[in-house]
C-alpha positions in Angstrom: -32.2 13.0 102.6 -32.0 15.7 105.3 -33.7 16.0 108.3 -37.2 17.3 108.1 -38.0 20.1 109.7 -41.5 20.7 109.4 -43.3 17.3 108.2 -46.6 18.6 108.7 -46.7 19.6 105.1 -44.9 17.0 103.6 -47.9 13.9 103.6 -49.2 14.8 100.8 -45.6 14.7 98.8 -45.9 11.3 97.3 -48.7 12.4 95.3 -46.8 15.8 93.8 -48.0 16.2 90.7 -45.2 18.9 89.7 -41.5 20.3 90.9 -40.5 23.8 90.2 -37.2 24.9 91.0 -35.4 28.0 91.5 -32.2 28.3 89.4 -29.3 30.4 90.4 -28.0 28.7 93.8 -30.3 25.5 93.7 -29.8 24.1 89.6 -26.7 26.0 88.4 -23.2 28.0 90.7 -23.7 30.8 88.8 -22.2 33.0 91.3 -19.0 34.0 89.3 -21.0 34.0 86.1 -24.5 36.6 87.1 -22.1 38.6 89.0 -19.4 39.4 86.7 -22.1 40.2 83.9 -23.3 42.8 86.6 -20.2 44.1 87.2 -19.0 44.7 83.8 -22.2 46.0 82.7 -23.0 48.5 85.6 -19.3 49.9 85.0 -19.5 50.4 81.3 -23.2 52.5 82.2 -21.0 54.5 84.2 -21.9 52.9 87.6 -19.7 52.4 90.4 -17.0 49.2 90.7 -18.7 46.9 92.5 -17.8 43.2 94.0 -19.9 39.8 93.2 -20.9 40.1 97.2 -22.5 43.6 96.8 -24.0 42.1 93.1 -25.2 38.9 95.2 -26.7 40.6 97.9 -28.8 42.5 95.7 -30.4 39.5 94.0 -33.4 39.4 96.2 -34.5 43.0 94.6 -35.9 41.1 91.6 -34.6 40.6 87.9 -32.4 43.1 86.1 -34.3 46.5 85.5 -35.1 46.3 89.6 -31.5 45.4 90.6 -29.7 47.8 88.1 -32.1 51.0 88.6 -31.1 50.2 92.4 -26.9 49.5 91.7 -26.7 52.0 89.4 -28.9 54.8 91.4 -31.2 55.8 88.6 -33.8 54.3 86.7 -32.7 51.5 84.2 -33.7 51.3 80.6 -34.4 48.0 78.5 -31.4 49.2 77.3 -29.4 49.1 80.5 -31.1 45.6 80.5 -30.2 44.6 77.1 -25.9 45.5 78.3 -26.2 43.4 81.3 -27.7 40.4 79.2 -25.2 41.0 76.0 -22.5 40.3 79.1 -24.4 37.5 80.5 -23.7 35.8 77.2 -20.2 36.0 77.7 -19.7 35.1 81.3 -22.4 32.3 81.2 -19.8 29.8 80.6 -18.2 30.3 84.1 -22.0 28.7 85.2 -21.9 24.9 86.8 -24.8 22.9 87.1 -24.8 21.7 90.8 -24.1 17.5 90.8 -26.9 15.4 90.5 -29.0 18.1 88.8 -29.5 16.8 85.7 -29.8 13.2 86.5 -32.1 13.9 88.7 -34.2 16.3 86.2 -33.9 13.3 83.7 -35.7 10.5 86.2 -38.4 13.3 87.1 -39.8 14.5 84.0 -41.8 12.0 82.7 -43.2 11.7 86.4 -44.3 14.8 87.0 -44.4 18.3 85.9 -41.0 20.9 86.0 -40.4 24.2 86.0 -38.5 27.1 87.0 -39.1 30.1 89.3 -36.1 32.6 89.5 -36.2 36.2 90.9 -33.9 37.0 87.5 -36.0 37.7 84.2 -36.7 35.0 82.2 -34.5 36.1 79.3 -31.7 35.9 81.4 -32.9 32.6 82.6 -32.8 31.0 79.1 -30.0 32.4 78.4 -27.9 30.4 81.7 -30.2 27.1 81.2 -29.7 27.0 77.6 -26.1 27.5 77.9 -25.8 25.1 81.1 -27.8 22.3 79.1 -31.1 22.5 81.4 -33.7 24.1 79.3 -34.5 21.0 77.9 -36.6 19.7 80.9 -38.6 22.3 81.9 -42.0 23.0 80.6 -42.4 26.7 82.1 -39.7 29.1 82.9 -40.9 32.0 85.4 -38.9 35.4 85.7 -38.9 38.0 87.9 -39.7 40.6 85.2 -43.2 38.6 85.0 -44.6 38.8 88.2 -45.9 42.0 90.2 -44.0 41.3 93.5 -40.7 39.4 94.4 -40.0 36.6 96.6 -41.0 36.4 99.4 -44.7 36.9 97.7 -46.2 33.7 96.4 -46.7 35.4 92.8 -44.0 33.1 91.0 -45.0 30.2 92.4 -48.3 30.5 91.6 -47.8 31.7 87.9 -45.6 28.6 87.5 -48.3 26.2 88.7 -51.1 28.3 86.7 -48.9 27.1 84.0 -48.5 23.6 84.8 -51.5 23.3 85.5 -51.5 21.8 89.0 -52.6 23.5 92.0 -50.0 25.0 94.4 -51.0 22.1 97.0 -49.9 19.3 94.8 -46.3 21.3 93.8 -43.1 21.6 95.6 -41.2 24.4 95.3 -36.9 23.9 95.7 -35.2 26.8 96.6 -31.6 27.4 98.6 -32.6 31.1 100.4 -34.7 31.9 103.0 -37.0 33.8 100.4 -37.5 31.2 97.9 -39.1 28.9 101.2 -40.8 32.0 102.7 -42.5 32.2 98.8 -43.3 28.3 98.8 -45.1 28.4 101.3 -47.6 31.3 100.9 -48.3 30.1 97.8 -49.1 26.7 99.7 -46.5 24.3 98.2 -44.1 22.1 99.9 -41.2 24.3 100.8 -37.9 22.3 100.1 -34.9 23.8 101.6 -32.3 23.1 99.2 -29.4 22.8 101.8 -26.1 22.4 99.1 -27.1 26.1 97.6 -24.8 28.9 98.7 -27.9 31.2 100.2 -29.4 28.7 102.4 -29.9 28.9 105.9 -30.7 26.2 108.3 -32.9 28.5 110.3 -35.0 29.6 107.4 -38.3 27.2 107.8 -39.1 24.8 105.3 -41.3 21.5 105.0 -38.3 19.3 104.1 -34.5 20.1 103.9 -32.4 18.1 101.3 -29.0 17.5 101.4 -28.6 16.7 97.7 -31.0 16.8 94.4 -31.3 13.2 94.3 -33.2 13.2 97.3 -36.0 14.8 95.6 -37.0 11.8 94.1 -37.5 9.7 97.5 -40.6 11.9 97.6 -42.4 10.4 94.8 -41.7 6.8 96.1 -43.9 4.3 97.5 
């Protein structure tokens, strides 16, 4: 397990009742396969050429209508949403789920409660977990289409406890960029930093930085 870097919020984790996750950079490398549907979706809608670092840097706008009105300089239309997804489908296969994910999803969910919070919508969301095999372990799946503001506000994590039906206090939430701790935490859930996702940042704060998924589990021993 990494180094904590704020335990003051972290006594209560043996008693966690439920662990939501955020998905793209934390459960699954999608960051060949979110891009490239952005890419060749934007260009087709007669938007400009644009590289996975510009895509990328655009993800903490919010899910697809936010981040295409913005890339593509107007507003975008369900179906401007409905190319980028029809490219999704293809380029989900480039999409990796990070080592130790899924064993670790497998020892957890008869424990306690999973789900998913991701600035992307939450068709886009089934779309990569289905495809990647993690769908299957996750009782709620949040978008960004279905809150009314981003990360860092609290609204996901909240809606995903709301539907768990645990309160924020007993719920960690795991999340690689500085956002998805900054959201954790004004919810009031334990803020994991997960450190092996390609947005995070060690000077972000968090309650507890992991090195690896597995070492989620060491919180619910004892």
């Amino acid at each position: 397990m990494g180094e904590s870097v704020d335990t003051a919020g972290a006594d209560g984790a043996g008693k966690l009742r439920a662990v939501i996750w955020d998905m793209d950079g934390t459960l699954v490398d999608s960051a060949t396969a979110v891009p490239d549907a952005y890419i060749g979706a934007i260009a087709r809608l007669g938007g400009p050429v644009l590289t996975r670092e510009a895509i990328i840097a655009a993800y903490s706008l919010g899910p697809p209508q936010i981040m295409l009105g913005h890339l593509l300089g107007r507003p975008a239309t369900a179906a401007d949403v409905d190319e980028y997804l029809a490219d999704l489908r293809t380029t989900v296969s480039e999409a990796r789920v990070y080592p130790g994910v899924a064993g670790t999803l497998e020892r957890l969910r008869d424990r306690v409660g999973l789900g998913v919070f991701t600035g992307a919508s939450r068709p886009g969301a089934l779309i990569l977990l289905e495809s990647v095999g993690l769908l299957r372990f996750f009782r709620t799946v949040v978008g960004g289409d279905q809150v009314e503001r981003q990360k860092p506000a609290p609204d996901g994590v909240l809606r995903a406890c709301a539907e768990l039906g645990v309160e924020p206090a007993s719920a960690a939430y795991v999340g690689d960029s500085p956002s998805d701790l900054q959201a954790a935490r004004q919810a009031g859930a334990l803020a994991i930093g997960a450190a092996w996702g390609h947005l995070y940042s060690a000077a972000a704060p968090a309650d507890l930085v992991l090195d690896r998924p597995e070492d989620v589990l060491d919180l619910l021993r004892g």
